[in-house]
C-alpha positions in Angstrom: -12.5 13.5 5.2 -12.2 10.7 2.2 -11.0 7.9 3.6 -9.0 5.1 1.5 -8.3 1.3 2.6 -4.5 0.9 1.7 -3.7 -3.0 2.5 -0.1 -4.3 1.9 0.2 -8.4 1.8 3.3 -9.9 2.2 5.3 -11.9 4.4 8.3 -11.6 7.2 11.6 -11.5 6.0 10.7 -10.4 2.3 13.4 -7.6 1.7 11.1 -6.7 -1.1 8.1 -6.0 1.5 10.2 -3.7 4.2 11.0 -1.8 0.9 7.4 -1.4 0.2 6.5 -0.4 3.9 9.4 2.0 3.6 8.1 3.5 0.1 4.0 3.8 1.5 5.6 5.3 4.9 7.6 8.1 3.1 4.2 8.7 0.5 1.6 9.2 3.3 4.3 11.4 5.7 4.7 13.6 2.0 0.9 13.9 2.0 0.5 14.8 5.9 3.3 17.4 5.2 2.3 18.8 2.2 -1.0 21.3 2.5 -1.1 22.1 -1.2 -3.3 18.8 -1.0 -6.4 17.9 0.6 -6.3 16.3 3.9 -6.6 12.4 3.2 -7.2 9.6 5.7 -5.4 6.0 4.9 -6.1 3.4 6.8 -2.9 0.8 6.2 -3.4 -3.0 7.1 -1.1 -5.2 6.9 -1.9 -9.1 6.0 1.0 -11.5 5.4 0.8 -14.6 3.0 2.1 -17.3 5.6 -1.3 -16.8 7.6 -3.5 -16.9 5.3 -3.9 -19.5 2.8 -5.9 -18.3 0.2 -3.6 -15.1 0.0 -0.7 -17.6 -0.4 -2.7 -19.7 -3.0 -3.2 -16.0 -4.9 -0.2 -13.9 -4.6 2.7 -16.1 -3.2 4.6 -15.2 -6.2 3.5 -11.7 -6.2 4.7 -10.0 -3.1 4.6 -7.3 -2.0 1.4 -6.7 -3.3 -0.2 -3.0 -2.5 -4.1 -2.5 -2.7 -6.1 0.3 -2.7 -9.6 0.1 -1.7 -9.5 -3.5 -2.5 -7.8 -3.9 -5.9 -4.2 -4.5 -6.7 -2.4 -1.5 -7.3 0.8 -3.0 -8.0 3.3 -5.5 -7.5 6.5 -6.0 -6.3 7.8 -2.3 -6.3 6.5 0.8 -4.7 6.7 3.8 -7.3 6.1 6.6 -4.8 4.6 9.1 -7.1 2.6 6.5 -8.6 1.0 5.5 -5.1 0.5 9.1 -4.1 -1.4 10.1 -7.3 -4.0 7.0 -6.7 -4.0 7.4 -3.3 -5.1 11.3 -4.1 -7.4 10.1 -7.0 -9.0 7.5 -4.6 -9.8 10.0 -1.8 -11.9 12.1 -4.6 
């Protein structure tokens, strides 16, 4: 089973970041429910800015920022269909 590094930086408190954990939550329990699509494993970290300096020094104004494998996906705002097609894309 493909496996894809999902890694969502932001910081405690950010209303903007619970709304991102909320959007990646509902995309990957879409893809566990949905068996039109093959199986996927995501393995979600979370890193927040306030710990780490050269994350604040890169993204502070940035947050929530969602990668994928290591590169930015996006910024700010979770589109749900967006994240599930890279996250299928990613697993190819």
């Amino acid at each position: 089973m493909p496996t894809v590094n999902l890694t969502l930086i932001g910081k405690p408190g950010c209303h903007l970041c619970d709304d991102a954990r909320d959007a990646i939550r509902g995309v990957l329990d879409d893809l566990a429910a949905d068996s039109s699509v093959p199986s996927v494993e995501v393995n979600v970290t979370e890193l927040s800015i306030l710990d780490n300096p050269a994350l604040m020094d890169e993204f502070a104004e940035e947050i929530p920022v969602v990668m994928l494998d290591g590169r930015v996906h996006t910024i700010w705002r979770v589109e749900p269909a967006r994240l599930r097609t890279a996250l299928l894309e990613a697993s190819e």
